[in-house]
C-alpha positions in Angstrom: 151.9 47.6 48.8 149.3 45.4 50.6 151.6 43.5 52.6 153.3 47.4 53.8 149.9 48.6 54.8 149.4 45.2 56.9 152.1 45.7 58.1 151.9 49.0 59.1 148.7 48.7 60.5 149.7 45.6 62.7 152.7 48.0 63.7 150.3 51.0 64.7 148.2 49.0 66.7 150.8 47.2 68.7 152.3 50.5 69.7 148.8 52.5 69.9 147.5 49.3 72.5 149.4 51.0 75.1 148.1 50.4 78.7 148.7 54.0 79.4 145.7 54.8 77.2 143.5 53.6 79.9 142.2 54.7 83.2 144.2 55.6 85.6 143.6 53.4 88.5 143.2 55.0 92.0 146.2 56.1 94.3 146.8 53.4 97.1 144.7 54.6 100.2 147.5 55.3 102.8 145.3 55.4 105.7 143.7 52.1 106.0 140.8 51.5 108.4 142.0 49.0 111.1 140.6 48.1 114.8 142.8 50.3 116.3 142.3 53.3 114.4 138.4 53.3 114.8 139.1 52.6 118.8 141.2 55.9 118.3 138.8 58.1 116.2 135.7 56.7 118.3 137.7 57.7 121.5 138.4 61.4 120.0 135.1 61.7 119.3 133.9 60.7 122.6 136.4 63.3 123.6 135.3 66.0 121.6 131.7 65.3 122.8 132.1 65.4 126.8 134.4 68.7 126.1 131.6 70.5 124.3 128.6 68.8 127.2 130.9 70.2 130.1 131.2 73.9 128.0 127.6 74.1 127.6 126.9 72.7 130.7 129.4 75.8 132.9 127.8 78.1 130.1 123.9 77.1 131.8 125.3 77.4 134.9 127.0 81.0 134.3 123.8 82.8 133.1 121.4 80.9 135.9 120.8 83.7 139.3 122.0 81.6 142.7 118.3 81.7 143.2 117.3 79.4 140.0 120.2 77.1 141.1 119.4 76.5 144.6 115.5 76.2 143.4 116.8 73.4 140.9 119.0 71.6 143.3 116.2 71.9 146.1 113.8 70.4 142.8 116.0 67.8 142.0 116.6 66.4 145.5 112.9 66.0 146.0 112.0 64.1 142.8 115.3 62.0 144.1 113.8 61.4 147.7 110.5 60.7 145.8 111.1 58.3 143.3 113.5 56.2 144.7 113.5 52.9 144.1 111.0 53.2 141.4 112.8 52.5 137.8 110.0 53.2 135.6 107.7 55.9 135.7 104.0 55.9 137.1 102.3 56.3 133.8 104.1 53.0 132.6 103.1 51.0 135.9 99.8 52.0 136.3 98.9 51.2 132.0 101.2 48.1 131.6 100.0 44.7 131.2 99.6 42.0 134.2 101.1 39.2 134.2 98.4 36.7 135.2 
């Protein structure tokens, strides 16, 4: 009777120790991250991006009067004219350091 129990016990186990018990391990990713792809997606985006800059950008221009945009081109041509040839604003070359 021993030896039947061991036996049966033994048997149990064996079929019981199935690998299917476990945790099922995670589906293969099918879209793997590679040079290209980022170079895509990073592209798209950049797309995406200068799309919604030029929408917003004809939306400003839409609701501005011809006054405001002529005043803003006249303004912009002036500080142009102004500070050209100067790369870094006055605040920063007037309180920067010397060099001796």
């Amino acid at each position: 009777m021993n030896k039947l129990t061991a036996v049966l016990i033994s048997l149990f186990s064996i079929l019981l120790a199935n690998p299917s018990w476990a945790q099922k391990r995670p589906p293969k990713q099918k879209d793997q991250q590679t040079v290209e792809n980022a170079q895509d997606r990073e592209a798209a985006k950049m797309a995406e991006r200068q799309a919604q800059y030029g929408a917003h950008k004809d939306h400003l221009t839409e609701i501005q009067s011809k006054e405001t945009q002529k005043r803003m081109k006249k303004t912009l041509k002036k500080a142009q004219k102004h500070s050209q040839g100067k790369l870094v604003p006055w605040h920063k070359r007037v309180f920067r350091k010397r060099k001796v």
